[in-house]
N, C-alpha and C positions, 0 to 999 in steps of 0.2 A: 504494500500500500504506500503512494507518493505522500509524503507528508507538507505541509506550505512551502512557501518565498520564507525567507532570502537560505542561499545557499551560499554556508560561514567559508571564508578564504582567510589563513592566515599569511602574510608575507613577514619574512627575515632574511636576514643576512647581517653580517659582521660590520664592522665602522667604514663605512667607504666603498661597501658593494654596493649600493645604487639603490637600496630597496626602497627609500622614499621616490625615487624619481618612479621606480616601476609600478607605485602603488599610484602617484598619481595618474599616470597614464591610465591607467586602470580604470581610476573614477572620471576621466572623460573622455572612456568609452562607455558609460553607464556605472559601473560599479558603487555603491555607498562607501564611502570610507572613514574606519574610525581609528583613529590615530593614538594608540595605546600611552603610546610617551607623549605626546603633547597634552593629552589628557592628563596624566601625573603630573608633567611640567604644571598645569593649571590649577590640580588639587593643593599644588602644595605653598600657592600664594590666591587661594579662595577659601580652603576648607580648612575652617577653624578648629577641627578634630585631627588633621592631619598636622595643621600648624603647632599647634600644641605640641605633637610626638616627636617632630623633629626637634622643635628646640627642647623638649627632655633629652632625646639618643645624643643632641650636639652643641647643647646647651643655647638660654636666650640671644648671645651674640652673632648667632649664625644669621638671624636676620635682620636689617636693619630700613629705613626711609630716605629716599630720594628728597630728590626739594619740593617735590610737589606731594611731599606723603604717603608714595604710594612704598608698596611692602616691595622691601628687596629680598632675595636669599641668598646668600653667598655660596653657587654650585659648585664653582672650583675648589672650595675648602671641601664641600661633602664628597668630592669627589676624589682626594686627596686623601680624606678620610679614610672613608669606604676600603677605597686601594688595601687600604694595610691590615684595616680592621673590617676580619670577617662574621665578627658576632655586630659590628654596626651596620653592616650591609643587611645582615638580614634582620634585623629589628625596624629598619629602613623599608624594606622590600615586606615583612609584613604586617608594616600600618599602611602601606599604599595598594598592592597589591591586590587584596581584598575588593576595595574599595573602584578602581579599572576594574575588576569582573562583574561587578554590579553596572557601572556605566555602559556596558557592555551589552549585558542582559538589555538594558533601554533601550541601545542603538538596534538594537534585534528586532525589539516590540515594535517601533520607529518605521525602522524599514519594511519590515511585514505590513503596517499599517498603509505604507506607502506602495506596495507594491514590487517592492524592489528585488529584484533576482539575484544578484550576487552580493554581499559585504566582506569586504577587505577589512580586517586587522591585522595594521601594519604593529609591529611591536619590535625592539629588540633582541627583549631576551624572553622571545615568545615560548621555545619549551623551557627554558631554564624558570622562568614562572612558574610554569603551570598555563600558560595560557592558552595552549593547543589542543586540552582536551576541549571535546564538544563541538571542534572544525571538521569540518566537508575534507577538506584539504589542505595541506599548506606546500606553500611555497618557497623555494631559499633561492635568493640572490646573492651568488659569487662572483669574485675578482681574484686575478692575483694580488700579493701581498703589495708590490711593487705603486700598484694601478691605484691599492685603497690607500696607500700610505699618500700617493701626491694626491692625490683627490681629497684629502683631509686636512693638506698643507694649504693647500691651494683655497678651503673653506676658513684657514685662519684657523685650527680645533689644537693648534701646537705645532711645535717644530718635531719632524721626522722623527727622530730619536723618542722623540713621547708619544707617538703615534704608533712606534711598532713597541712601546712597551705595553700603551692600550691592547692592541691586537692581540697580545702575546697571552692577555687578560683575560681572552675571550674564549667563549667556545670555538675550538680551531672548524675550521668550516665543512672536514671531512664527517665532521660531527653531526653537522647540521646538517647536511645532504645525505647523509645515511636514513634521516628521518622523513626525508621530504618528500612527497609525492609527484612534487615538478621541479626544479633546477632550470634557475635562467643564469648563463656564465655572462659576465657584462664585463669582457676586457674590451669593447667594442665600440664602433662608432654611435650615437645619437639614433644616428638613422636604424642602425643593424637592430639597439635593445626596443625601440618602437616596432621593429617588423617583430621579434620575437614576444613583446608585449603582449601585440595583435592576436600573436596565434595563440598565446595563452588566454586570452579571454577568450576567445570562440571554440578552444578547449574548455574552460570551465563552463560557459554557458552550457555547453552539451550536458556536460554533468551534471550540470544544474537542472540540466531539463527534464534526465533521466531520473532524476531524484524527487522535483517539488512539483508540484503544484498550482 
């Protein structure tokens, strides 16, 4: 029995594989897209129950006020943090976590309500969450090392040297492709990852089709 719309897509890949640029392509060709880290980015200067746990795990000075009074948070210290200490990561990971799979559940109700066939959750550390259970599918966006290190220099994210120690941080990407059901390699031109985009959303729609509703 076909059960409703939207059929769940997760996308990932590591710091500098492309997997924002692939998700947006995604959502204009139709796709809904819920942006897992931007959504955290957001809880954590809106949501006064999250605001509260951070400055517990990293004390009141982690955040502070611009001139116009709006909430700053100091992410390169948490991030610095984090790095070293892994009992603050995940005290980090879960007061936020929870809280993305709830907004999550909404984007779902959202887009069902709207009709929508496919929903992209882009995420980065979509299985290292937990985030993958309850997806159609997911996806991993690879590069080589080389491709994601300029590509992150090139964003301003640090110089080289702290980008391949980031990388080095991460789930190495064989990992992530052993999980995945689709692999898009993005050492590639503009042009090349939209042709390959393409064919994966008229892949997934198929799926989608065979599946919902």
């Amino acid at each position: 029995m076909k059960r409703s719309y939207p059929f769940l897509v997760g996308v990932t890949g590591g710091l500098g594989s492309g997997k924002s640029t692939v998700c947006h392509l995604l959502a204009n060709m139709g796709c809904a897209l819920f942006e897992a880290d931007r959504v955290a980015k957001e809880m954590q200067l809106t949501d006064a129950e999250v605001i509260a746990g951070i400055k517990t795990i990293f004390g009141d000075g982690i955040y502070s006020r611009d001139a116009d009074g709006d909430l700053l948070l100091d992410r390169k210290t948490i991030a610095s943090i984090v790095f070293s200490s892994p009992d603050k990561l995940q005290a980090l990971n879960q007061l936020i976590h929870p809280k993305v799979f709830t907004a999550f559940a909404l984007a779902i109700d959202d887009a069902r309500q709207r009709g929508v066939k496919i929903l992209v959750k882009e995420a980065a550390i979509l299985f290292e969450s937990g985030g993958s259970k309850g997806l159609d599918a997911v996806v991993v966006v690879t590069a080589d090392e080389q491709t994601r290190i300029a590509r992150a220099v090139l964003k301003g994210m640090g110089t080289a040297e702290e980008i391949a120690r980031r990388l080095a941080a991460q789930w190495p990407q064989e990992k992530l492709t052993a999980l995945a059901d689709y692999v898009l390699v993005n050492n590639c031109s503009c042009t090349e990852l939209q042709q390959q985009s393409e064919q994966l959303y008229h892949t997934l729609l198929a799926a989608a089709d065979a599946l919902c509703t």
